[in-house]
C-alpha distance (Angstrom), angle and dihedral (degrees) to the residues before:
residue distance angle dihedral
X1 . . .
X2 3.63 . .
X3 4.09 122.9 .
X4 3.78 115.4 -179.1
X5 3.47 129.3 -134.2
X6 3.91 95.8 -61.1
X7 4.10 125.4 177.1
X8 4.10 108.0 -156.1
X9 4.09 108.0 -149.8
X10 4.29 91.9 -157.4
X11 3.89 84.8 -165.6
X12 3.81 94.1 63.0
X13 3.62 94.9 46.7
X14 3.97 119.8 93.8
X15 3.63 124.0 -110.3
X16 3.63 123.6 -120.0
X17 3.65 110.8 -154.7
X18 4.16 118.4 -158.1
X19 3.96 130.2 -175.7
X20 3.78 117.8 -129.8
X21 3.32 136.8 -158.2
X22 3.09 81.8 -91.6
X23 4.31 137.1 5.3
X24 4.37 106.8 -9.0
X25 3.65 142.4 -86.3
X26 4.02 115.9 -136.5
X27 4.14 106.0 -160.4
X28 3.98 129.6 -170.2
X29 3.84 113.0 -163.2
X30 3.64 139.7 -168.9
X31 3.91 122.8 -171.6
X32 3.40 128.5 -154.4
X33 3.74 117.6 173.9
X34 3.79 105.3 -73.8
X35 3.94 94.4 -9.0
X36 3.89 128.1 89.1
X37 3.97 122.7 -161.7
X38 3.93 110.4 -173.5
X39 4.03 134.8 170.2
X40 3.46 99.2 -160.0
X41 4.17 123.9 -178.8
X42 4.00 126.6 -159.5
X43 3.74 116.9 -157.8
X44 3.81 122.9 -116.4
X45 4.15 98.9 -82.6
X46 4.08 96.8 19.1
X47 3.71 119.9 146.2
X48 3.95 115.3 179.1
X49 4.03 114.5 -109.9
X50 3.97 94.7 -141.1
X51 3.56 141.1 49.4
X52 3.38 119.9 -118.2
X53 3.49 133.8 -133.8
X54 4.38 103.9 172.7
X55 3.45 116.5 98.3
X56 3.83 116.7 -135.4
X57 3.63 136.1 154.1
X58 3.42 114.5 -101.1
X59 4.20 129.1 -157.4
X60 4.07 124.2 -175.2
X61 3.06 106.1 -138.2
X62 4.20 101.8 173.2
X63 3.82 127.6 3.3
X64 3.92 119.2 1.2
X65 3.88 136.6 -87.0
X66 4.09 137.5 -160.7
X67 3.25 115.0 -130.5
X68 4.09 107.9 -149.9
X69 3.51 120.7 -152.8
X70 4.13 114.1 -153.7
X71 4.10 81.5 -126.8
X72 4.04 88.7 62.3
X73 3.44 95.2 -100.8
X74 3.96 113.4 149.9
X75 4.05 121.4 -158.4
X76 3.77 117.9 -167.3
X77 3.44 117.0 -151.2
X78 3.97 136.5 177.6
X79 3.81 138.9 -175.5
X80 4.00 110.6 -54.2
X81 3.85 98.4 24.0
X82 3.96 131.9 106.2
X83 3.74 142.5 -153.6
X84 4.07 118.7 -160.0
X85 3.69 114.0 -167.4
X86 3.92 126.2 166.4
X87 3.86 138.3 -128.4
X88 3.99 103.7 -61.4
X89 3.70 95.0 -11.9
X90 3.82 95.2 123.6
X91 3.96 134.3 1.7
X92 3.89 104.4 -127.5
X93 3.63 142.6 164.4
X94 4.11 122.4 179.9
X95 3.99 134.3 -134.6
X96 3.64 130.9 179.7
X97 4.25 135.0 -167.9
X98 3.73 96.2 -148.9
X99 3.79 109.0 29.8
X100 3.93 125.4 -99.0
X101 3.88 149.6 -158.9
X102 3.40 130.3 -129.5
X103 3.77 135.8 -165.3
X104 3.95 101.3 -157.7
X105 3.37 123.2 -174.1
X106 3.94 120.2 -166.3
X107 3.77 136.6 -175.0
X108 3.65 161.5 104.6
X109 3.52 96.1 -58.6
X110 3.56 87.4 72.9
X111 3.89 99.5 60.9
């Protein structure tokens, strides 16, 4: 896969807004090919409404997020840190107190 040199102007791309389980996630996406660049945003009080199973590789940008595993695992994490997971590696879903955002990238790569 080649992507050229490409400059991503967040405020002119459209917002995607999701109900969770709790509180909402509002997502901007760009695809290219096999590769997926989001900003994603939970609400104060969201907790996702599905387990899942992709892997990605996640950055905090703002706030901080838990990242549930379906064993009971719990992962803490706060502005400037990262989880990496591959395809079907884990089943996971996030939450957060105070609100967050997330760049999330996505892709073959991670199969």
């Amino acid at each position: 896969m080649e992507i050229p040199f490409t400059v991503i102007d967040w405020s002119s791309i459209p917002k995607i807004e999701n109900q969770g389980e709790a509180g909402k996630s509002v997502q901007q996406s760009i695809q290219f090919q096999d590769l997926k660049v989001r900003v994603v945003e939970y609400s104060p009080g969201y907790f996702a409404n599905h387990w899942c199973q992709k892997g990605h590789v996640v950055y905090c940008l703002e706030g901080s997020f838990e990242s549930h595993m379906e064993n009971g695992e719990k992962f803490y994490l706060t502005k400037g840190m990262t989880y990496v997971v591959s395809d079907q590696m884990s089943s996971h879903r996030s939450s957060t107190v105070e609100g967050a955002k997330l760049l999330i990238i996505d892709g073959g790569f991670l199969k």
